[in-house]
C-alpha positions in Angstrom: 43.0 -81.9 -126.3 39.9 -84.2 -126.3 38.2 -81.5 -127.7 40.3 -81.5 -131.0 40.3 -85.3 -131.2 36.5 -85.5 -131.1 36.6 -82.9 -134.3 39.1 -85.6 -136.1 36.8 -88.7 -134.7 35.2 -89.0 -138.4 37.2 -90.6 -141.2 38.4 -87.2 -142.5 38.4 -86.3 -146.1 42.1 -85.5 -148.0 41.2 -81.8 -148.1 40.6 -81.5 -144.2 43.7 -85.1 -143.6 46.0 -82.4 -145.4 44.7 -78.9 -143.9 44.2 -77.2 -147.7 41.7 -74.5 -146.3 43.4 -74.0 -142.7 40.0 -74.0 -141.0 39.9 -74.5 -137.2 37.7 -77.2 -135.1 35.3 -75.1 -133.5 36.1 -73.3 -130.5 39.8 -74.4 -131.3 42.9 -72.4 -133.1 45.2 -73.5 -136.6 48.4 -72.4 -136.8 50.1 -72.7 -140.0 54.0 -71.8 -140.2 55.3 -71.3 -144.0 58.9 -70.5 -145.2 59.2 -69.4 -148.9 62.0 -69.0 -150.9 62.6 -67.9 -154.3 65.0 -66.7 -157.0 65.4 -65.2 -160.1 67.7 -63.8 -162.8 65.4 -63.6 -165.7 62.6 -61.3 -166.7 59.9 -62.2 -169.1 59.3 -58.9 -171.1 56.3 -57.6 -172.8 56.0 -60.2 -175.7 56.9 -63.0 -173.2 60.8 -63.6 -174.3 63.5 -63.9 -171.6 66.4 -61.6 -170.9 68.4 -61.5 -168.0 67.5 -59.8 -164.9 68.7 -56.0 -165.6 69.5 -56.4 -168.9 67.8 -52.9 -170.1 71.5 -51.9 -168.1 74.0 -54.0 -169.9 75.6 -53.3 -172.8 74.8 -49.6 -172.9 76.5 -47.1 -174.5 76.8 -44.3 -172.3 77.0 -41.4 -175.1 74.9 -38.5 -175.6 71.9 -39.9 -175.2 72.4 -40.7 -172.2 74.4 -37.8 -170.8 73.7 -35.1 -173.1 76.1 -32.8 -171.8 78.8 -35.1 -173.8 77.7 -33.2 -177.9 80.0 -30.8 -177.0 82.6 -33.7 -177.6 81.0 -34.3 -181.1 80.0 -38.2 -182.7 81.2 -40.7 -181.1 82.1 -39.3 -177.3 80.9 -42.1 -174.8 82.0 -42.8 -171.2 82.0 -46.1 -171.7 79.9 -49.2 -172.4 78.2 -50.9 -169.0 78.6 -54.7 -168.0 75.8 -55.6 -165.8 74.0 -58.6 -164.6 71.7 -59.5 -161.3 69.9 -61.5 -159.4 67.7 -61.8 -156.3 67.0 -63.9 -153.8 63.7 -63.7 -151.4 63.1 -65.4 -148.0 60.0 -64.7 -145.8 58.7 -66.8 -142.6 54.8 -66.4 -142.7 52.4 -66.7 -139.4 48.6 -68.2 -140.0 46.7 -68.2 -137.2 42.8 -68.6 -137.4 40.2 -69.8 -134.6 37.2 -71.8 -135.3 33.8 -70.1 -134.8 31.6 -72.5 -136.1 33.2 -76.5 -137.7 32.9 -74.7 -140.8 33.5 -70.5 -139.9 37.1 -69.8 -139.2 38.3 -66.2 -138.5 42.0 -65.7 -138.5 45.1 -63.1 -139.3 48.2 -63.7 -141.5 51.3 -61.7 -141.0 54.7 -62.4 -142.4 58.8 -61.0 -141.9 61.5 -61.4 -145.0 64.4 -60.6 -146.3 65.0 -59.6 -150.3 68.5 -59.3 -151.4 69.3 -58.3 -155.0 73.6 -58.7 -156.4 74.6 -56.7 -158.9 78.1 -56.8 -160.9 79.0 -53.6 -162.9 82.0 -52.9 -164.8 82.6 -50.1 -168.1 85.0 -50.4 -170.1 86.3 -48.8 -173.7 85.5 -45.3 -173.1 86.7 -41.9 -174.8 85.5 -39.5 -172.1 87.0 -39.6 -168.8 86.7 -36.9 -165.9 87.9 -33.8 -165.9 90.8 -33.2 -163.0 89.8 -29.7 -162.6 86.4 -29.9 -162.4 84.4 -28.8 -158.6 81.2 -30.2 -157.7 80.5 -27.6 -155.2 80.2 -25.0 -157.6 77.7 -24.8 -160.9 78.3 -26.5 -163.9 79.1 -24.3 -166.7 82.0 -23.9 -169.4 84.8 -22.8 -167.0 84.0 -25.9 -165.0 83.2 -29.1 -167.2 82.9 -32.6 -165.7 84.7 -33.9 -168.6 87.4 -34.1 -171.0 89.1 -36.5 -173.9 90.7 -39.6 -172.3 94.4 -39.0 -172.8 94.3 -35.1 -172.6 96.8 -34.7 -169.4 97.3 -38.5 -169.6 93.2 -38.4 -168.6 92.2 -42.3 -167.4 89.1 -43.9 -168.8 85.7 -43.7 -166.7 85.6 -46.4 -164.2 82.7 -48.2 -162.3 83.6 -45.8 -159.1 83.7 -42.6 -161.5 79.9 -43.8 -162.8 78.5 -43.9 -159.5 80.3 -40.3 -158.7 77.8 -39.0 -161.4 74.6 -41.2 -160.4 75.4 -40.3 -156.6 76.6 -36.4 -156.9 73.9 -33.9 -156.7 75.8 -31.8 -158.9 74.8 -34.1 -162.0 70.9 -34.0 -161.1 71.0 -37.5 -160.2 71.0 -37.7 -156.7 71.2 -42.1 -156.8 72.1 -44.1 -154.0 75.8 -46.2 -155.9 75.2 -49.3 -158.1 75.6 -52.3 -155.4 74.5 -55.6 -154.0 71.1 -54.8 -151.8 69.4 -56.1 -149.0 65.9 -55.3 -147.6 64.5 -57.0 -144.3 61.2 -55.7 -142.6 57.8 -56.9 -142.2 55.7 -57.4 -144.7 51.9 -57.7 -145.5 49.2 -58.4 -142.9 46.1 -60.0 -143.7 42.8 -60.2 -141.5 40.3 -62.7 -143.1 37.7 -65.3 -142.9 37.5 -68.9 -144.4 33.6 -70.1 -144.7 32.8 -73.5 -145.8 29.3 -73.1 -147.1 29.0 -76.4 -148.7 29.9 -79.7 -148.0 28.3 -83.4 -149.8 28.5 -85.7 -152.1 29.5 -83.1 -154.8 32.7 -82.0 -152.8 33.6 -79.3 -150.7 33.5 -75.3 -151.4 34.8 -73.2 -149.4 34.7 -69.0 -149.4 37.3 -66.6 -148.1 37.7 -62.8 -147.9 40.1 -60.7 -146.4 41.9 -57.1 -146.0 45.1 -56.8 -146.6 47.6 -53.8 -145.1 51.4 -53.5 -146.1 53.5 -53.1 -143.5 57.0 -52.7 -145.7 58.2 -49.8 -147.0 58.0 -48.3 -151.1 60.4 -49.0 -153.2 63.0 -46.6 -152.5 63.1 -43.9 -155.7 67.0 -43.7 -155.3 67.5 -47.1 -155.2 67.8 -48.6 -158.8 68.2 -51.8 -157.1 66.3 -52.7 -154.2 63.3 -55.2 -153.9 60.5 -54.2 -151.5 59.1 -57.1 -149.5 55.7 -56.5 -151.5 53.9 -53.5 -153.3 53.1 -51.6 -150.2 49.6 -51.3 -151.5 46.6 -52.0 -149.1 44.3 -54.7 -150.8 40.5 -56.1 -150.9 40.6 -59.8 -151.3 37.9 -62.4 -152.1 38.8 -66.4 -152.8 36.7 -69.1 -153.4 37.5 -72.8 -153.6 36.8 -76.2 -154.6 37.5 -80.1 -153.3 36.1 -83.2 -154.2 37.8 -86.3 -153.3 37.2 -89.1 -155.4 37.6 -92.2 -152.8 40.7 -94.1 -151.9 43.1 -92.6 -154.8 42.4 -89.4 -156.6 41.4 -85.8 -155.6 41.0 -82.6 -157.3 41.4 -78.9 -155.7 40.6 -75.7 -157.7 40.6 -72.4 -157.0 40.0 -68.6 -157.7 41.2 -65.6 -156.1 40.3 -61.8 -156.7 42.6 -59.0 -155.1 41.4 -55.9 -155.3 44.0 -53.2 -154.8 43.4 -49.5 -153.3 44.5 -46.0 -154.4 47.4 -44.6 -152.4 50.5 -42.2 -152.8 53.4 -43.0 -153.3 57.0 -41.1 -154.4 58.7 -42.1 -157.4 60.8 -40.8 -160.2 59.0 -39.8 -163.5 61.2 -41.1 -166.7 60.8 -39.3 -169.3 59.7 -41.0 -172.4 62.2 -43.5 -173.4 64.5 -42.2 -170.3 67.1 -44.6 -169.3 67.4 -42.6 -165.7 65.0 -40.4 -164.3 66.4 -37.0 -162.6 66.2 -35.8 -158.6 64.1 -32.9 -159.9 61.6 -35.6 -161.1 60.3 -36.7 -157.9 56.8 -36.6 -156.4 54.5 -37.7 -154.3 52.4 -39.2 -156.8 48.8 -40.7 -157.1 48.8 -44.3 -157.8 46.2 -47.1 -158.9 47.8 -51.0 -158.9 46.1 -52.8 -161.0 43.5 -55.5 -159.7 45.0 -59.2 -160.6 43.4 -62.7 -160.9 45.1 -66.1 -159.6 43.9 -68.8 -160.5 44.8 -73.1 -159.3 43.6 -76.5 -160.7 45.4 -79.3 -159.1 45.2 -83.3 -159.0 46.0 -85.0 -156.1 47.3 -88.5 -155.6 46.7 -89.9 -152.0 47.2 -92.9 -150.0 47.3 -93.2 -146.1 48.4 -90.3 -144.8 50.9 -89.4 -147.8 49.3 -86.7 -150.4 51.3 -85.8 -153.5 49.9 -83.4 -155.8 50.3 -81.0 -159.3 49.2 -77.7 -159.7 48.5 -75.3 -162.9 48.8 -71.8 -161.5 48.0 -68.5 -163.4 48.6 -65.4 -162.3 46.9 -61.7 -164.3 47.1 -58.7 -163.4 46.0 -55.4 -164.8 48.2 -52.0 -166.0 48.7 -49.6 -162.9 48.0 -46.2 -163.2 50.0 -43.2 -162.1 48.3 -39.5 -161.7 51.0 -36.6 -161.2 49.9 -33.1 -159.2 52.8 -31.6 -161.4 52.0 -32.4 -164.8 54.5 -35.0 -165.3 53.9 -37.3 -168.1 53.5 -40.7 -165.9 53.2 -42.8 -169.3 56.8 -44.9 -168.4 56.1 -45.4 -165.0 52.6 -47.4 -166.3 54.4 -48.7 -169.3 54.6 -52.6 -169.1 53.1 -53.5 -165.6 50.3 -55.4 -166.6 51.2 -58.9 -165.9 50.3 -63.2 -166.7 52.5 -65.7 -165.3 52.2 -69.5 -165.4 53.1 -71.8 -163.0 53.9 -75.2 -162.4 53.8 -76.5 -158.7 54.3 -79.7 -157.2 53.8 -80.8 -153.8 54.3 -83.5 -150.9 52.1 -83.7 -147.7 52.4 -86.3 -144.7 49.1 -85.4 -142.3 50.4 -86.8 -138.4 47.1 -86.9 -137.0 46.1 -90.0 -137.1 49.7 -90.3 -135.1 48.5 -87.8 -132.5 45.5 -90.0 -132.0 47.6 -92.8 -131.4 50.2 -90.7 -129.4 53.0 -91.3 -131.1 53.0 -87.7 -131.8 52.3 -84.9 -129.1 50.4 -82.9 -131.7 48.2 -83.3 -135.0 51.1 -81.6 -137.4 50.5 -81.7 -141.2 53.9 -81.3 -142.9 54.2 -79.6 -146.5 56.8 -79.2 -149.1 56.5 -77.7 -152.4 58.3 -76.4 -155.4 57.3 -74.0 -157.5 58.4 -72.7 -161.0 57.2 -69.9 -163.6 57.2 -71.2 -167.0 55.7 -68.6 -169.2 55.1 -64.8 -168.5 54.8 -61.5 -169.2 56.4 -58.7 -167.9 57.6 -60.3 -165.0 60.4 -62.4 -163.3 60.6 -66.3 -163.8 60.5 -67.2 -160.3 61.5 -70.4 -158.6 59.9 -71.1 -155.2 60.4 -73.5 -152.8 57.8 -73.7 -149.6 57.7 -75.7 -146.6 54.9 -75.6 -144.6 53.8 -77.0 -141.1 50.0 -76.6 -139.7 48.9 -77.7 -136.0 46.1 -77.6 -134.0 45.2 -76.9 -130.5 
């Protein structure tokens, strides 16, 4: 452990007091532990309003347009009108661990396990179709064997929330979905190999350079699952970061950064909407070609420190270009790319206490730096508004 306390014997700087670029003493390891939280039950859409999380889903009509085998019942025929309303909750333990080449080269890996959980509530209500009491799934549809019939014929009930998910879930009505319910998803998520290189360091602050590839360990969204959240896009990434310190003396500090992620072309199975398609059918699956779109993040924060207490406020902005879908079949992919170009803005504010100057003096067994920070989306597009909350620890050794 001498080693490591000859690396803090200098008055340190806030930027290296508080760990904001994890890099390692040299010939030495940084371990960072984070645990994030978030939640959300809003979505920005494309012009930036909010609606609630799902609401494309609520207060639907489910008439001909959406089941067109219901003309036969003429204007007005409807299985109902949906309730619906969601919201989901993310939690996801992240490992940084990095070793120190050089004082100012660290190498390092980043790998992370969560949990997304999405509830849903679903009703219908007020409907004029109902099923039909003689109809069998296990044989073709066809006029001798309708689904459906006028509510009241034979004392016929109104559809319920189990008789919707009968026709999302039953082959037989080309739909093939897993039921409308509360989800959860746990798995590992995205691992990251990278290097942090501080190429600069005087009276004009600190910069400091990082690159990285990043693999996705979780699985696709599920294409039968309206509702599940994967842990993260499943898309295999480029990254390249570079960033900015200057403390001003015994108060004041200022941290900015930018971030470039460039994502890779994979496969990937989905269903392919149909223009203006509430639902896309089973026979719309396929193994499709896809292109994410690259994104931009972007922070400028002011700090505030005294001793070893840091407090600080972050502007964060978030862009991201329109993915692309390619289909082997023909399909027309235009819904699936419809919307997904993002820009979120965030506020974030933050608390640090840096222990090493109580390692030094053994009060502590270890130099621990201790973070908490909140997090909250005040203007997007096409996207949720997300509160987070992170806690973050960061040792040396």
């Amino acid at each position: 452990m001498a080693l490591i306390s000859s690396a803090f014997a200098e008055p340190l700087a806030s930027s290296s007091r508080h760990a904001l670029a994890p890099l390692a003493p040299q010939g030495r390891w940084v371990v960072q532990l984070e645990s994030r939280s978030n939640t959300y039950d809003q979505w920005y859409d494309n012009s930036g309003n909010l609606h609630a999380l799902g609401s494309e889903l609520n207060a639907v009509s489910l008439d001909n347009a959406i089941f067109p085998a219901l003309t036969l019942f003429g204007p007005g025929a409807s299985l109902g009108t949906t309730s619906f309303s969601a919201s989901t909750r993310l939690k996801r333990a992240q490992l940084t661990l990095g070793y120190g080449i050089t004082k100012d080269l660290t190498v390092g890996i980043i790998s992370n396990y969560g949990e997304t959980k999405t509830d849903t509530r679903f009703s219908v209500r007020n409907g004029n179709i109902g099923f039909n009491p003689l109809f069998n799934p296990a044989i073709a549809i066809g006029p001798a064997n309708f689904p459906f019939a006028p509510v009241g014929a034979g004392a016929l009930a109104p559809m319920t929330a189990s008789d919707i998910n009968v026709i999302l879930t039953n082959p037989a009505f080309g739909y093939a979905y897993e039921p409308i319910a509360s989800t959860k998803t746990r798995g590992f998520g995205e691992f990251i190999m990278g290097v942090l290189w501080r190429f600069y360091s005087g009276s004009y602050g600190t910069l400091v350079a990082g690159s990285g590839l990043r693999m996705s360990l979780a699985n696709n969204d599920n294409p039968d699952n309206l509702f599940d959240v994967p842990l993260d896009d499943g898309s295999n990434d480029a990254l390249l970061q570079l960033e900015y310190f200057n403390d001003f003396g015994d108060l004041l500090d200022v941290r900015v950064m930018t971030k470039r992620t460039i994502q890779f072309k994979d496969h990937v199975t989905k269903r392919v909407p149909a223009p203006g398609q509430l639902l896309a059918t089973a026979a719309s699956k396929e193994n499709l070609t896809r292109n994410l779109g690259d994104f931009w993040e972007y922070d400028v924060e002011l700090g505030v420190h005294t001793g070893n207490w840091r407090a600080a406020g972050t502007w964060h902005r978030y862009i991201k270009s329109r993915d692309s879908f390619v289909s082997a079949r023909g399909q027309n992919t235009a819904a699936l790319s419809a919307f997904t170009d993002i820009k979120a803005d965030q506020w974030r504010a933050s608390v640090s206490w840096s222990g090493i100057e109580a390692w030094q003096q053994k009060v502590i067994p270890l130099p621990i730096i201790a973070k908490l920070e909140y997090q909250k989306t005040y203007k997007g597009r096409n996207m949720p508004k997300v509160t987070d909350i992170y806690m973050l620890l960061t040792t040396f050794f």
